[in-house]
KEKE-3310 file (N, C-alpha, C; in steps of 0.2 Angstrom, whole numbers, plus 5000, padded with zeros to 4 digits):
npx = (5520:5515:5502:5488:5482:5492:5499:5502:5503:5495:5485:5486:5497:5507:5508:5511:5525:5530:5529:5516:5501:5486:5475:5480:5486:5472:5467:5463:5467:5459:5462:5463:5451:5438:5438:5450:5458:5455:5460:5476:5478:5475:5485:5496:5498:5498:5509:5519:5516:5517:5532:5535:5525:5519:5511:5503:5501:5496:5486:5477:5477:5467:5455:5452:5448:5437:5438:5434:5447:5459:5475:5481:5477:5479:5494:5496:5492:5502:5513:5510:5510:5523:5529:5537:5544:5555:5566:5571:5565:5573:5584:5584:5590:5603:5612:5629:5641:5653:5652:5648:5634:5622:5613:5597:5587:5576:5566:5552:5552:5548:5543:5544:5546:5556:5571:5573:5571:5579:5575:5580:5579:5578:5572:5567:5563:5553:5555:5552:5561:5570:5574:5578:5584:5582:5584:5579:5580:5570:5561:5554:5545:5538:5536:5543:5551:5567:5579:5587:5590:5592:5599:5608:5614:5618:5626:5636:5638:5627:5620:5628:5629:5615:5614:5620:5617:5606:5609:5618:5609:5599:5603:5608:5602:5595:5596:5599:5591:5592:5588:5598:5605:5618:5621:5621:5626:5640:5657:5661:5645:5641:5654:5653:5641:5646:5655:5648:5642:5628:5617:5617:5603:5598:5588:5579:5574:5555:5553:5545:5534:5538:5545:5532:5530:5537:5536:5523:5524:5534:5522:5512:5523:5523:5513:5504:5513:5525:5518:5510:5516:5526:5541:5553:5566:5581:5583:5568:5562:5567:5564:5552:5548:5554:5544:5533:5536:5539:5526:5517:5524:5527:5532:5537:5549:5548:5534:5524:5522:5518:5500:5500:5500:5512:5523:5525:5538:5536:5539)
npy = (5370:5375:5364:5356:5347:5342:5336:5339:5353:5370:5377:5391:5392:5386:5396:5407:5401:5403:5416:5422:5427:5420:5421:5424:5411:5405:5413:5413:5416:5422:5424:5430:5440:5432:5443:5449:5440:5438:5451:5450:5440:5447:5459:5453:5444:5459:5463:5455:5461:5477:5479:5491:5496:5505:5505:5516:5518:5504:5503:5513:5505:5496:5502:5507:5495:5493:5490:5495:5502:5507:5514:5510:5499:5492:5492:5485:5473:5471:5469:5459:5451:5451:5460:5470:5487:5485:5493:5511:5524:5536:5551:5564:5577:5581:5593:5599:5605:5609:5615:5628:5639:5643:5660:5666:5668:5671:5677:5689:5686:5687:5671:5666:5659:5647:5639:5648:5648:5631:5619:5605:5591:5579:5562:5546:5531:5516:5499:5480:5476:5486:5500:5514:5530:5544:5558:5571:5584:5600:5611:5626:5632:5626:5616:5604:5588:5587:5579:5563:5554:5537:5532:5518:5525:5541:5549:5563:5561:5555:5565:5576:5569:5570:5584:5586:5580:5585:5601:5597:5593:5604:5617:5630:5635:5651:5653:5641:5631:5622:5614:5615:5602:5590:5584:5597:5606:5604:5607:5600:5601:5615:5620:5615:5624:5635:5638:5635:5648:5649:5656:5650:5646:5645:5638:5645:5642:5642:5644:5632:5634:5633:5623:5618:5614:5602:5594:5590:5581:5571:5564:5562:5555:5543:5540:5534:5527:5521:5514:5506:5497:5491:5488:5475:5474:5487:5489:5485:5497:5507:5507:5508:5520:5526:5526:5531:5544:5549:5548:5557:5568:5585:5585:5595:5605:5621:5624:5619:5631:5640:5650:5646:5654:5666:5663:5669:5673:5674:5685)
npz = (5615:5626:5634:5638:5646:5656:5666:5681:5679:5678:5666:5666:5675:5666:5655:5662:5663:5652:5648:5644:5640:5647:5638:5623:5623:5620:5609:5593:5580:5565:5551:5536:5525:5512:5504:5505:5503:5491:5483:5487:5477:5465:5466:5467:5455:5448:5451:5445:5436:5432:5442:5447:5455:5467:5485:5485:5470:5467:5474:5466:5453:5457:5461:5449:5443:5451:5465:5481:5489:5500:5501:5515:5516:5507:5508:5517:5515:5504:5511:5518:5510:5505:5496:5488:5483:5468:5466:5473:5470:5458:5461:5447:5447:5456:5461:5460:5470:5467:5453:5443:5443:5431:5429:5429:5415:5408:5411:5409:5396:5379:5371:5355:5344:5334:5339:5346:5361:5368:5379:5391:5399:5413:5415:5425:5420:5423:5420:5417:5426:5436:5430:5418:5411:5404:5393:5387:5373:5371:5361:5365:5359:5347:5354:5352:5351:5350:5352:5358:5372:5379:5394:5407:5416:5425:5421:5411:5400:5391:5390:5383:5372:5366:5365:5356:5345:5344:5341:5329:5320:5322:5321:5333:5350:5355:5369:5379:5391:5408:5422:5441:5439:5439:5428:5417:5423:5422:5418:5404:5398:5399:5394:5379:5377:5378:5367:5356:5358:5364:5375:5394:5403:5419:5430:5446:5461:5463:5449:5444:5435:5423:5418:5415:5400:5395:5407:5405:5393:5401:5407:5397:5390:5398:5404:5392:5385:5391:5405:5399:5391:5398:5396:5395:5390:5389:5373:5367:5376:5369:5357:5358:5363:5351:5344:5349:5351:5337:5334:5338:5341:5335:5315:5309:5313:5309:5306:5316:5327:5321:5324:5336:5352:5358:5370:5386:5398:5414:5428)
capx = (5523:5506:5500:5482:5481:5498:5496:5504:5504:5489:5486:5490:5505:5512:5507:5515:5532:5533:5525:5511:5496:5480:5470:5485:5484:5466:5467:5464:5469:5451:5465:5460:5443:5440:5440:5456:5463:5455:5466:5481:5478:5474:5491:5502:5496:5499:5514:5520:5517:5522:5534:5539:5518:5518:5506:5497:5498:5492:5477:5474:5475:5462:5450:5449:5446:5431:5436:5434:5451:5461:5479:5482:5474:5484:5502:5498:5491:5507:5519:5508:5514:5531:5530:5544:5549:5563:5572:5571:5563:5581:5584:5587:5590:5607:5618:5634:5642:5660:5653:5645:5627:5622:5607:5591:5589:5568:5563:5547:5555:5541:5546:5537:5552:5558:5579:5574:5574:5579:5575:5581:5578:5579:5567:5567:5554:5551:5554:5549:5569:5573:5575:5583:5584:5578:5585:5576:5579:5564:5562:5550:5542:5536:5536:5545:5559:5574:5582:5584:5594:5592:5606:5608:5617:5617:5635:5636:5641:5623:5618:5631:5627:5610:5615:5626:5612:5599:5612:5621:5602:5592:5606:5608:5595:5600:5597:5598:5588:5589:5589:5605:5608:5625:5624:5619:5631:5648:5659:5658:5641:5641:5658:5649:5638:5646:5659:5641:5639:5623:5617:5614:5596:5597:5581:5579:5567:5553:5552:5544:5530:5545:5545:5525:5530:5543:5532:5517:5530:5535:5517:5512:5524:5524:5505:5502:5518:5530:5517:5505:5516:5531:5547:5558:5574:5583:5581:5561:5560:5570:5558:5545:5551:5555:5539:5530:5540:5539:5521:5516:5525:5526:5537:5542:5552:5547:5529:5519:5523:5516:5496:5501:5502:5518:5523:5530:5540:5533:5545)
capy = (5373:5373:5357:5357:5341:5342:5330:5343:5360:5371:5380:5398:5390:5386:5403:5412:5401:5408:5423:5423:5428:5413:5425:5424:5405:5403:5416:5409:5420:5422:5424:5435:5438:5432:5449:5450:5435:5441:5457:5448:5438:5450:5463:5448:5447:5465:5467:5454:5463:5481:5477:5497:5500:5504:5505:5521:5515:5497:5503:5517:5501:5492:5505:5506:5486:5492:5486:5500:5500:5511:5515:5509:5491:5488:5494:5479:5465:5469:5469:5451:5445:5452:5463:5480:5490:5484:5499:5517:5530:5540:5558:5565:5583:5583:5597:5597:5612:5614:5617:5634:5638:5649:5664:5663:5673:5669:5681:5693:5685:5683:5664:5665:5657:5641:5639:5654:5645:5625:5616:5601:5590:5570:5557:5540:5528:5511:5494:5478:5476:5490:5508:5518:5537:5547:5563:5577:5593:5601:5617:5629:5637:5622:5610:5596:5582:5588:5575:5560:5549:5533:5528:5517:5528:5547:5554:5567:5559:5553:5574:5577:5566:5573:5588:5588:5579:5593:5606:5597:5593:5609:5623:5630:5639:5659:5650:5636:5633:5617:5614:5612:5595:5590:5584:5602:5613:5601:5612:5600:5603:5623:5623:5615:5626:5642:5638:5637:5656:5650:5658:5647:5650:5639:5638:5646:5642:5644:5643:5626:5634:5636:5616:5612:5610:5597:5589:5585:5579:5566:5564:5559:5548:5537:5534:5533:5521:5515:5509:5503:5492:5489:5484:5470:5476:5493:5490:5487:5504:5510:5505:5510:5525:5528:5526:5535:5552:5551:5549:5560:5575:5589:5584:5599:5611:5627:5626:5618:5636:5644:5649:5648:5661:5668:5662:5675:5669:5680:5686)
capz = (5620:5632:5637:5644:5647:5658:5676:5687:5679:5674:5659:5668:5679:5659:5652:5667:5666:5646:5648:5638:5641:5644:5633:5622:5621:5618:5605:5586:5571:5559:5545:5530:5523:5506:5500:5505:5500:5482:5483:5487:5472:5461:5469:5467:5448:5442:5453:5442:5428:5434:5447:5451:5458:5475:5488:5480:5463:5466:5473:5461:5449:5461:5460:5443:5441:5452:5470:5485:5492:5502:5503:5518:5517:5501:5507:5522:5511:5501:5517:5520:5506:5503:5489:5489:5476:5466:5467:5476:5464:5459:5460:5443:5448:5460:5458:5461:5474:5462:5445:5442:5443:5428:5430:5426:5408:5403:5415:5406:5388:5376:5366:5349:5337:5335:5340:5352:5368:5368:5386:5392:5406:5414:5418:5425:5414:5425:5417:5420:5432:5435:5426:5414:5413:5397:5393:5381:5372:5367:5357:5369:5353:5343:5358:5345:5353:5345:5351:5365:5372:5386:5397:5413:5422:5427:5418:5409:5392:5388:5391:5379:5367:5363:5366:5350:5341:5342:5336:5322:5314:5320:5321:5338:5351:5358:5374:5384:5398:5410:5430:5441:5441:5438:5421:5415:5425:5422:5414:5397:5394:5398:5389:5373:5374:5375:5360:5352:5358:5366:5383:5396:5409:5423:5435:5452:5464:5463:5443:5441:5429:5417:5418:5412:5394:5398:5413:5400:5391:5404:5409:5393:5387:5405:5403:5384:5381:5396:5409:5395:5388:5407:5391:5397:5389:5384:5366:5369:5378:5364:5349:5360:5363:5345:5339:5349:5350:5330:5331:5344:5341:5328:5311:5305:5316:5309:5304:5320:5329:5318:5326:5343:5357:5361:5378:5391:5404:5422:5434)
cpx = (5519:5505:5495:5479:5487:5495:5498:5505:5496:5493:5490:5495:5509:5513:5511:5523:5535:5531:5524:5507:5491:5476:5473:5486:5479:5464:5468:5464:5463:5455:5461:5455:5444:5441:5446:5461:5464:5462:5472:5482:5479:5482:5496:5505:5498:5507:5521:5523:5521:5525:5536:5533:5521:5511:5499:5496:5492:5483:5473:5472:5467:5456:5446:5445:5439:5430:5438:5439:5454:5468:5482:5481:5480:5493:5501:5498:5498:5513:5518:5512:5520:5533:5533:5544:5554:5567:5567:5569:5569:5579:5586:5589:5597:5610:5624:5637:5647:5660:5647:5639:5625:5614:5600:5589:5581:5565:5559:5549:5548:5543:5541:5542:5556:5568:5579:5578:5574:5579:5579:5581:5579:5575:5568:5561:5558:5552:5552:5552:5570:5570:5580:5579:5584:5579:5583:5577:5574:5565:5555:5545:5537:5533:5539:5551:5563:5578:5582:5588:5590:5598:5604:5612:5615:5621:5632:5636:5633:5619:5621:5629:5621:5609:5618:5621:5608:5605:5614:5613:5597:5597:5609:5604:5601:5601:5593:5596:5585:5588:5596:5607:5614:5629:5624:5625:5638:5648:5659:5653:5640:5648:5657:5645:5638:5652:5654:5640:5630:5623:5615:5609:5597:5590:5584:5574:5562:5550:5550:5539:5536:5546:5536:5527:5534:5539:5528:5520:5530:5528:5513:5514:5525:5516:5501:5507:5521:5528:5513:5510:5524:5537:5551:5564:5576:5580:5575:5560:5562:5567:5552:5545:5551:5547:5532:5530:5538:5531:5517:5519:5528:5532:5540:5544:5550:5540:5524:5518:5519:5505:5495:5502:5508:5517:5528:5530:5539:5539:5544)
cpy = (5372:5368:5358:5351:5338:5339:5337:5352:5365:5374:5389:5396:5389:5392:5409:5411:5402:5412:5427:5424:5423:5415:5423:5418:5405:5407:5413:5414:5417:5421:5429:5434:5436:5436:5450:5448:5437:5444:5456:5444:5441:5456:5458:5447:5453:5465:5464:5457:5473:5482:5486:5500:5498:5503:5511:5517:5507:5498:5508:5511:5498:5494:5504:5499:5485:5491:5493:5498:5507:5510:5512:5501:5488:5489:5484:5474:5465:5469:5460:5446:5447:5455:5469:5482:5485:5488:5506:5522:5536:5548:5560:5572:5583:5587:5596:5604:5615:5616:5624:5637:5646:5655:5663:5670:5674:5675:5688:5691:5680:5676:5665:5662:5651:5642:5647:5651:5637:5624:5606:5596:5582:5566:5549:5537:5520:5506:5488:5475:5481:5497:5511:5524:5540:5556:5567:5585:5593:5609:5620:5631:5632:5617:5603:5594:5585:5581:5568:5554:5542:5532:5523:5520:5536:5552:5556:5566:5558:5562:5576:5576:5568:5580:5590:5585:5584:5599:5604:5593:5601:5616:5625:5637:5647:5658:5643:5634:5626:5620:5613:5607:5595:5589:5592:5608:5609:5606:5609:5599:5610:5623:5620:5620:5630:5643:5639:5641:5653:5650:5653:5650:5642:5640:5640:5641:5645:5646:5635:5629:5634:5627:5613:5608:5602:5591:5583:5582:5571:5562:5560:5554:5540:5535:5530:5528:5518:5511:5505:5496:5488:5483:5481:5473:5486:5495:5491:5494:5509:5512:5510:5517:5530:5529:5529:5543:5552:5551:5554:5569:5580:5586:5588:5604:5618:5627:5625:5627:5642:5644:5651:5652:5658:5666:5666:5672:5676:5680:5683)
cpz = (5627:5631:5642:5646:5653:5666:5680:5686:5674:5666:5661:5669:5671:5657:5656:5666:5656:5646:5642:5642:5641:5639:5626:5618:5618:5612:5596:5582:5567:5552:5539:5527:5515:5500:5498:5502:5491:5479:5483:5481:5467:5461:5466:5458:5445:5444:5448:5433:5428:5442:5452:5455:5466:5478:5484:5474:5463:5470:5468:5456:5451:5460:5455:5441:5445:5461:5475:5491:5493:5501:5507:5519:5510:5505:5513:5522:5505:5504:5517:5514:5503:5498:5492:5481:5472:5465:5470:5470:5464:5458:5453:5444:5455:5459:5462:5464:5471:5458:5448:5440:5437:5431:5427:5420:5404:5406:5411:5398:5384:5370:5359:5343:5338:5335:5343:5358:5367:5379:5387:5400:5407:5419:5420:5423:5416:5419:5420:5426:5430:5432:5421:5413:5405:5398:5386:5379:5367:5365:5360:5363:5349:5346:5355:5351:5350:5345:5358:5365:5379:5388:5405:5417:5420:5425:5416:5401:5388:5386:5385:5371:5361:5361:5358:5344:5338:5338:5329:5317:5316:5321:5331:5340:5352:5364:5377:5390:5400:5418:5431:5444:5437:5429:5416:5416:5426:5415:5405:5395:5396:5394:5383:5369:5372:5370:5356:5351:5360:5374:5387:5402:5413:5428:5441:5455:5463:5454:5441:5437:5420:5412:5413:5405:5394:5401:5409:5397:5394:5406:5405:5391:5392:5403:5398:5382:5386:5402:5405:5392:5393:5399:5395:5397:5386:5377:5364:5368:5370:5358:5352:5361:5357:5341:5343:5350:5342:5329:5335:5343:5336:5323:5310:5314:5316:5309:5309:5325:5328:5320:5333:5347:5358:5367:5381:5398:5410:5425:5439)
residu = (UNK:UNK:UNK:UNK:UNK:UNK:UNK:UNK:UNK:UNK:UNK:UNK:UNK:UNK:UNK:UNK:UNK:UNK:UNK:UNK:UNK:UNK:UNK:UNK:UNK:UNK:UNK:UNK:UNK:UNK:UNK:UNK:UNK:UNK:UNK:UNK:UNK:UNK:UNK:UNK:UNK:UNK:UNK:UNK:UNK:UNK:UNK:UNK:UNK:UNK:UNK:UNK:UNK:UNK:UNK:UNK:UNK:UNK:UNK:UNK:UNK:UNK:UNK:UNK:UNK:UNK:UNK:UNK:UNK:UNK:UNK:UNK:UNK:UNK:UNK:UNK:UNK:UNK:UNK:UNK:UNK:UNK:UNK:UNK:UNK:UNK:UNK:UNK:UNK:UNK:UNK:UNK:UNK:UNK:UNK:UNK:UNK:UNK:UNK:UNK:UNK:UNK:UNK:UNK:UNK:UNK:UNK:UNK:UNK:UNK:UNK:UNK:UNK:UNK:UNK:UNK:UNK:UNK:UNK:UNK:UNK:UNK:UNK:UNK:UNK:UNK:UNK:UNK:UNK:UNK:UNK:UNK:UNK:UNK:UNK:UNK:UNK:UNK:UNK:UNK:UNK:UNK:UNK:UNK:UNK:UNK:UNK:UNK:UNK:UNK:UNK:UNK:UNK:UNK:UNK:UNK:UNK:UNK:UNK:UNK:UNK:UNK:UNK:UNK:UNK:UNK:UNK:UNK:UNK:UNK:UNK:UNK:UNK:UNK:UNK:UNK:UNK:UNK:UNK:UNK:UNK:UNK:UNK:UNK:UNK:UNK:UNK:UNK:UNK:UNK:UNK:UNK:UNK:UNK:UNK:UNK:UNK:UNK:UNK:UNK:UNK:UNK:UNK:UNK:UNK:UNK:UNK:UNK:UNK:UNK:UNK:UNK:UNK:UNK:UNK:UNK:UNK:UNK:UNK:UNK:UNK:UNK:UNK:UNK:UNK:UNK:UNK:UNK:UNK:UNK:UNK:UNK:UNK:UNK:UNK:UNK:UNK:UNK:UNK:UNK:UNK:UNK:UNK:UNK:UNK:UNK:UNK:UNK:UNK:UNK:UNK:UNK:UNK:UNK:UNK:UNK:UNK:UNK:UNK:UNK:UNK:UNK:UNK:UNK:UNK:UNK:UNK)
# end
C-alpha cells in the first residue's frame, strides 16, 4: 500500500492519504516470544484433550506442568489461537414460577438413620463434545448413591426415573429434600412422592450448607473419574461412572451409618 520508493509522493504524503500513521508503517510486530509460542503449543495440546478448560483451568493445568502463568496471559494466547468453549456451562437449578415451591422441613432435625432423609440433586459432567447431566439420590444418613441416572437433556422424566429406582430397591425416605429447580417441584415428581406419603424439604436461601454432602459428592467424582479420563461417548461416561459409584461408595445401606455423628440441620 506504501511505496517509498514512489517518484512523486513521500512516505508521509502516502501515510496521510490512508491515514495511518508514519510510525505505524515503520512499525514491525516482534511476534511472540518462545515462551509463548511453548504455551500455545502446549494449550492447543491439552485443549485437545479436555476441550470444556477455560481460561482459568488451562492455566491451573500449566502451573501444575511447572510453567509460571497467569490467567490473564493464557485467556489471550487462547483468543490468539482461537480456542472457546464448546459449550456454555448450563444451569442445572432453574425453577419454574407455576409449580409449587415446597417448605423447608430439616430445620434443627437431628439425621441419624438411614431412609430418614433422601437428597437429591443435578450436575453437569464435561465430555470430550459436549455434556451430559447426572442426576443423584443419596441417603443423608449413610451418604450411599441409591440411585442415578444420565440424560442429555434437562426433563423431568430422567428425575423420575431414579427417583422410582431408589424407592422400589431401598423402601422410601420420611423426607425428601431437593432445590427448586423445575425437575424437582413439577407436579409428577412432588406428586410421586406424596402418593409415597413422603414429605417434601425444598431449600431456601441461604441453605447451601444443607448441599455439602452432595457437593463432595460432585467434587469427587469430577476430579477422581470424569476429568481424568474426558469419555468420548455416553456409554463411556456410563461404565465410568458405574464403576466408580460402586467402588467408591458404601455397599450396604444400613451398616456404613452406623459410628457416625448424627447430623443436625441449624436454623
Amino acid at each position: 500500500m506504501i511505496e517509498p520508493e514512489h517518484p512523486k509522493l513521500s512516505v508521509v504524503r502516502q501515510c496521510e492519504l490512508v491515514s495511518i500513521s508514519r510510525s505505524g508503517f515503520y512499525h514491525r510486530p516482534t511476534g511472540e516470544t518462545a515462551l509463548n509460542l511453548e504455551l500455545m503449543r502446549l494449550i492447543d495440546a491439552q485443549f485437545l484433550e479436555t476441550p470444556w478448560y477455560g481460561s482459568r483451568q488451562m492455566a491451573r493445568h500449566l502451573r501444575r506442568e511447572g510453567y509460571a502463568v497467569g490467567r490473564k496471559r493464557i485467556r489471550r494466547l487462547m483468543a490468539k489461537i482461537g480456542l472457546a468453549l464448546i459449550y456454555q456451562r448450563p444451569r442445572t437449578t432453574v425453577p419454574n414460577p407455576e409449580h409449587r415451591v415446597f417448605p423447608y422441613l430439616l430445620r434443627d432435625l437431628i439425621i441419624e438413620m438411614p431412609n430418614q432423609v433422601w437428597c437429591a440433586d443435578i450436575t453437569y459432567l464435561p465430555m470430550r463434545r459436549g455434556f451430559l447431566c447426572l442426576v443423584v439420590v443419596m441417603d443423608w444418613a449413610t451418604r450411599k448413591v441409591l440411585a442415578w441416572r444420565v440424560s442429555n437433556t434437562m426433563e423431568v422424566e430422567f428425575c423420575l426415573e431414579v427417583l422410582e429406582e431408589a424407592m422400589a430397591r431401598f423402601g422410601r425416605p420420611e423426607i425428601f429434600k431437593t432445590d427448586q429447580g423445575s425437575q424437582f417441584t413439577s407436579p409428577r415428581s412432588a406428586g410421586l412422592l406424596q402418593q409415597a406419603g413422603v414429605r417434601i424439604s425444598m431449600d431456601g436461601r441461604g441453605r447451601w450448607m444443607d448441599n455439602i454432602f452432595i457437593e463432595r459428592l460432585w467434587r469427587s467424582l469430577k476430579y477422581e473419574c470424569v476429568y481424568l479420563h474426558a469419555f468420548e461417548t455416553g456409554s463411556e461416561l456410563r461404565a465410568g461412572l458405574s464403576k466408580w459409584i460402586g467402588s467408591t461408595t458404601p455397599d450396604a445401606h444400613t451398616a456404613p451409618w452406623q459410628g457416625k455423628p448424627p447430623m443436625r440441620c441449624m436454623a
